[in-house]
C-alpha positions in Angstrom: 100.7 133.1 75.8 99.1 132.8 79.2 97.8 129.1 78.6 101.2 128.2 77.3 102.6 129.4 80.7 99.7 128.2 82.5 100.4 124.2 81.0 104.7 124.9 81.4 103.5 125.4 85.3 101.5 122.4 85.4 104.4 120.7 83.7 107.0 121.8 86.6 104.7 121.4 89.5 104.4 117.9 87.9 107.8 116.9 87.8 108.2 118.0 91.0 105.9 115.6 92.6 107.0 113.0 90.5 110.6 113.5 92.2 109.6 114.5 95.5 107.1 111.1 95.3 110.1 109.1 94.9 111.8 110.2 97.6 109.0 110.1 100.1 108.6 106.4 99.1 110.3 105.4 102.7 110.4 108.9 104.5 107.7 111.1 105.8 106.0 113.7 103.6 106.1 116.6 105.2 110.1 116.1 105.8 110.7 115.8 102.2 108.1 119.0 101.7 109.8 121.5 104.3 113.3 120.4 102.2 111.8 121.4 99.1 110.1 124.4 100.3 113.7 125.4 101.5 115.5 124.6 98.5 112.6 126.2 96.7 113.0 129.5 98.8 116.7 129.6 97.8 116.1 129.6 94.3 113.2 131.8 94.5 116.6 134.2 95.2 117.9 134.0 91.9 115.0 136.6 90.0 115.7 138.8 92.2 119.9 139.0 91.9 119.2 138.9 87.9 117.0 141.9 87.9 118.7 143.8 90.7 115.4 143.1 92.7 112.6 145.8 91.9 111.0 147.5 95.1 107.9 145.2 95.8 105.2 147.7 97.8 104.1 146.5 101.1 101.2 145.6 99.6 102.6 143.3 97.3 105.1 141.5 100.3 101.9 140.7 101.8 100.2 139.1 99.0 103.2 137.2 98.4 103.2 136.2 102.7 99.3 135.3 102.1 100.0 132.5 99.4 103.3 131.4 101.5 100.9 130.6 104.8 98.3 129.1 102.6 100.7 127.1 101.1 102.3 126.0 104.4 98.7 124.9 105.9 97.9 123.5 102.8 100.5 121.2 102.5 101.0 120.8 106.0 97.0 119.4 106.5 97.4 117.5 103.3 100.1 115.5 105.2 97.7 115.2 108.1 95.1 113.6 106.3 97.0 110.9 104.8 98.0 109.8 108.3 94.1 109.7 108.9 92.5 108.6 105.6 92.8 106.9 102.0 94.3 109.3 99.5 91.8 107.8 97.1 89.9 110.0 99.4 91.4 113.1 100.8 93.5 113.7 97.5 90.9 114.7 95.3 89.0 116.3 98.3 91.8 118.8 98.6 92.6 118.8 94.3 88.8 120.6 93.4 89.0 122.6 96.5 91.7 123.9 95.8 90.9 124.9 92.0 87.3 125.7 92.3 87.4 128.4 95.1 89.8 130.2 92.8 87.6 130.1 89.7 84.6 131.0 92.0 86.5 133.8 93.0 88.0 135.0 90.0 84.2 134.6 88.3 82.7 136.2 91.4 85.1 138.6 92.8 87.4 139.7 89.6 84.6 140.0 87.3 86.3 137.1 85.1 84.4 136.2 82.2 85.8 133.1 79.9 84.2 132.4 76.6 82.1 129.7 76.6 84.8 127.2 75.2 86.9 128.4 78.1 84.0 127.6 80.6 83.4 124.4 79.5 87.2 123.5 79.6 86.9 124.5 83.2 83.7 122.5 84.2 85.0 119.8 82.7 88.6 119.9 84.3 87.4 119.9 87.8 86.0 116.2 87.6 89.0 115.5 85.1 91.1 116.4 88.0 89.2 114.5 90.5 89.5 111.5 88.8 93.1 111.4 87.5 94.3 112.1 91.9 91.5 109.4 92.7 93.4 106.7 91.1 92.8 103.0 92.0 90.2 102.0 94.8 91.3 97.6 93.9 93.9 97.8 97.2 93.6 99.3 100.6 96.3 100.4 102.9 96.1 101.4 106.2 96.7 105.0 107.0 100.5 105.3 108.5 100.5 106.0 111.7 101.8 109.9 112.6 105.5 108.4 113.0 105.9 106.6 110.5 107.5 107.1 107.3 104.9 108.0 104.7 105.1 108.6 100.7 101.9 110.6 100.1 100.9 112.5 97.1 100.1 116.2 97.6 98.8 119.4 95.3 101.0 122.1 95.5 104.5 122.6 94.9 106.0 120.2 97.3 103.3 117.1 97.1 104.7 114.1 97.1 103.6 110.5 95.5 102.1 107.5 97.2 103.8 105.3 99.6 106.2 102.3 98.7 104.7 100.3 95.8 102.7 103.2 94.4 104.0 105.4 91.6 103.6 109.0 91.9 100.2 110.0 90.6 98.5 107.0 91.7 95.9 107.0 94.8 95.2 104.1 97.2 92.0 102.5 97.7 90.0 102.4 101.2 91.6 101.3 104.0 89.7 98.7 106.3 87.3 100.9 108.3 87.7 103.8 105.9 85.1 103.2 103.5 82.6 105.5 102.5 79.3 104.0 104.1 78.1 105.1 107.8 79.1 103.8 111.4 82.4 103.8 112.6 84.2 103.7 109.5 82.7 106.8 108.3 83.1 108.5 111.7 86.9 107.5 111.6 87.2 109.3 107.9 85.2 112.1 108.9 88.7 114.1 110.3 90.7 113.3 107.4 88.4 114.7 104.7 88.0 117.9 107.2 91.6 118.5 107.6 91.8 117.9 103.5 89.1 120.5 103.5 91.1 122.9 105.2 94.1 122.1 103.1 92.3 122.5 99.9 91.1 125.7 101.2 95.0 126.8 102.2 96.1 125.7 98.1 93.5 128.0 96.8 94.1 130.7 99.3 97.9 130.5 97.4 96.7 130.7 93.7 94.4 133.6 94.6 96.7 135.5 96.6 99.5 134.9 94.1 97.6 136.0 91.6 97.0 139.8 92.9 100.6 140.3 93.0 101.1 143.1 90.4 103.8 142.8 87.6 105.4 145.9 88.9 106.3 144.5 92.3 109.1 142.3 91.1 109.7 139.0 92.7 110.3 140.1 96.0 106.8 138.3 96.4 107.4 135.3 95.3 111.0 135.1 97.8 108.4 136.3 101.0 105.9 133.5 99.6 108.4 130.7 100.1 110.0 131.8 102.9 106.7 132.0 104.7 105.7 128.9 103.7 108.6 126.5 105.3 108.2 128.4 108.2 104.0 127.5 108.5 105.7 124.1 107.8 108.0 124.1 110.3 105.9 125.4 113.1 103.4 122.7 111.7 106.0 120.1 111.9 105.4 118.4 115.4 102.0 118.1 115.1 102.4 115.7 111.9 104.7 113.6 113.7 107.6 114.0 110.9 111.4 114.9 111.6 114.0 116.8 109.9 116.5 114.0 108.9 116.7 113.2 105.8 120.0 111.3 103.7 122.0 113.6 101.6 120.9 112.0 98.3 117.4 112.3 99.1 117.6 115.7 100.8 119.1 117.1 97.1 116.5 115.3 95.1 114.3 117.3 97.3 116.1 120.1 97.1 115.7 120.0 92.8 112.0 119.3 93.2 111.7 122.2 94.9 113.6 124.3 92.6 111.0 123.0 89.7 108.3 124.1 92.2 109.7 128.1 92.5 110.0 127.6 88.9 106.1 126.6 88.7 105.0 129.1 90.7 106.6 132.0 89.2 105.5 130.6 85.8 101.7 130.4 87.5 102.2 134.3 88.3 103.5 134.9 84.9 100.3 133.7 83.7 97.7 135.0 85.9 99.1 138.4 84.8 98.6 137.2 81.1 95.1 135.4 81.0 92.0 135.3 83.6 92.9 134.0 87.1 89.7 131.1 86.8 91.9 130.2 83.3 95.1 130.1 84.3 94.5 128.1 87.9 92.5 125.4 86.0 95.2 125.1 83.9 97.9 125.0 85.8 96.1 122.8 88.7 96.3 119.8 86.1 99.4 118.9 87.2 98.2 115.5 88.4 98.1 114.3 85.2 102.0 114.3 84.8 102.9 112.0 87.8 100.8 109.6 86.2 102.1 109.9 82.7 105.6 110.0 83.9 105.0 107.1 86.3 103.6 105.0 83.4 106.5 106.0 80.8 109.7 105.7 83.5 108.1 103.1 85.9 106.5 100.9 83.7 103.1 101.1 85.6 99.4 101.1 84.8 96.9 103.5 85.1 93.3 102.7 86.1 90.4 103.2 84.0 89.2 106.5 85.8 92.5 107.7 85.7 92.4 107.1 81.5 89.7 109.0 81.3 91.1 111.6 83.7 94.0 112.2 81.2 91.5 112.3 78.0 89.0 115.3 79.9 92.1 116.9 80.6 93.5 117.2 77.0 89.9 118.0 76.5 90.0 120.9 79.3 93.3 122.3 77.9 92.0 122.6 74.2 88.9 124.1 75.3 90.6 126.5 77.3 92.9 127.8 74.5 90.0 128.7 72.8 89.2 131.4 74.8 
């Protein structure tokens, strides 16, 4: 049952880029995030009404404020980087980060111990994961600069797709004086893949911290981790060079994609409380592999080669992984 819920979170973090993507096409990122985040916080309400809100211990509220400020950074960096770098780049940087600091830690930490079909799933997901964010490296786009409007692709709950002419799911390739040799190119690149460091390191600090939330504290957790997380985005906000407008039409759209990502994550702590913490965050960090299949079924667009084989080690991961 927890791989089930584990794949129905990858499912709704995946939608939720694929929307968010589309409305980030022609406005900033991280404007379109902190309306999701928002809209995701509101929703995160509704457990609690429904179940007349259970006392969450203070341990527990800061848990749930630990994954909110690792979200917000994460995101927030994410953002960053694309302003400095090629997603083909700093995407898949950020996409194993995030994922395997959480399996070393459940393995390390927890005392996690998957089967060996289950451990094999996972070492092959990580570069299954790398490949499908990585996407095509035939163009090249220059980085927007920090005002412009900018449609990147991101890995948590409010990562948006490319910019205008990409379909969600699908990476860029090196910018002019981004490639990955020495000199100044490499210097230049050097920031971006640092700051998608740090970002990776803020997603992972989220799965690990939502999954120590115990079952008994309710959701009050989850409301606290949302919360916390548009406010790191908010405080983030000038720095990234993004603004708080955005049209009614896209701000809803948002708004909905952000209400899939509550969704994901509560479905995410449903499973970590079901299965092993290094299963259930390979699992549900595959989510990159739905922008891309949506993309090609509603969008009518291609996927690369290393993106195909992406998809196939990832139905590969997922079988594994049930095994266990």
């Amino acid at each position: 049952m927890g791989e089930l819920l584990a794949v129905a979170s990858a499912l709704c973090f995946g939608t939720t880029h694929f929307l968010n993507g589309l409305v980030s096409r022609d406005r900033h990122g991280v404007t379109v995030a902190a309306c999701a985040q928002a809209g995701g916080t509101v929703v995160s309400l509704v457990p609690v009404l429904l179940t007349q809100g259970a006392d969450a211990p203070p341990s527990a509220l800061g848990w749930g404020a630990l994954s909110g400020l690792g979200t917000g950074v994460g995101v927030a960096c994410l953002y960053w980087s694309m302003n400095r770098g090629p997603m083909s780049v700093v995407v898949p940087v950020s996409d194993v980060t995030a994922v395997g600091l959480p399996v070393l830690a459940g393995i390390a930490l927890l005392g996690d111990r998957p089967s060996p079909p289950a451990l094999t799933g996972i070492a092959l997901g990580l570069p299954a994961l790398w490949l499908v964010s990585r996407g095509s490296r035939g163009g090249s786009r220059e980085p927007s600069r920090p005002h412009e409007p900018r449609g990147p692709r991101v890995p948590y709950e409010a990562r948006p797709g490319p910019g205008p002419g990409h379909a969600p799911g699908f990476g860029s390739g090196h910018a002019p004086g981004h490639g990955p040799g020495h000199g100044p190119g490499a210097d230049r690149l050097r920031p971006a893949v640092v700051l998608a460091l740090v970002a990776g390191v803020g997603l992972a600090l989220h799965f690990f911290a939502l999954a120590r939330i115990p079952a008994s504290a309710g959701w009050w957790p989850v409301v606290v981790s949302r919360a916390v997380s548009v406010a790191v985005i908010l405080a983030l906000l000038p720095a990234t060079g993004a603004s708080l407008r955005l049209p009614r039409r896209a701000a809803a759209v948002a708004a909905v994609a952000g209400a899939l990502g509550t969704l994901a994550t509560i479905l995410y702590l449903l499973a970590t409380r079901q299965e092993l913490l290094s299963v259930a965050v390979v699992l549900s960090a595959l989510y990159p592999a739905v922008p891309v299949l949506l993309a090609l079924t509603f969008l009518r667009e291609r996927i690369t080669r290393p993106q195909a084989v992406g998809l196939l080690g990832a139905g590969l991961a997922i079988g594994l992984i049930a095994l266990n």
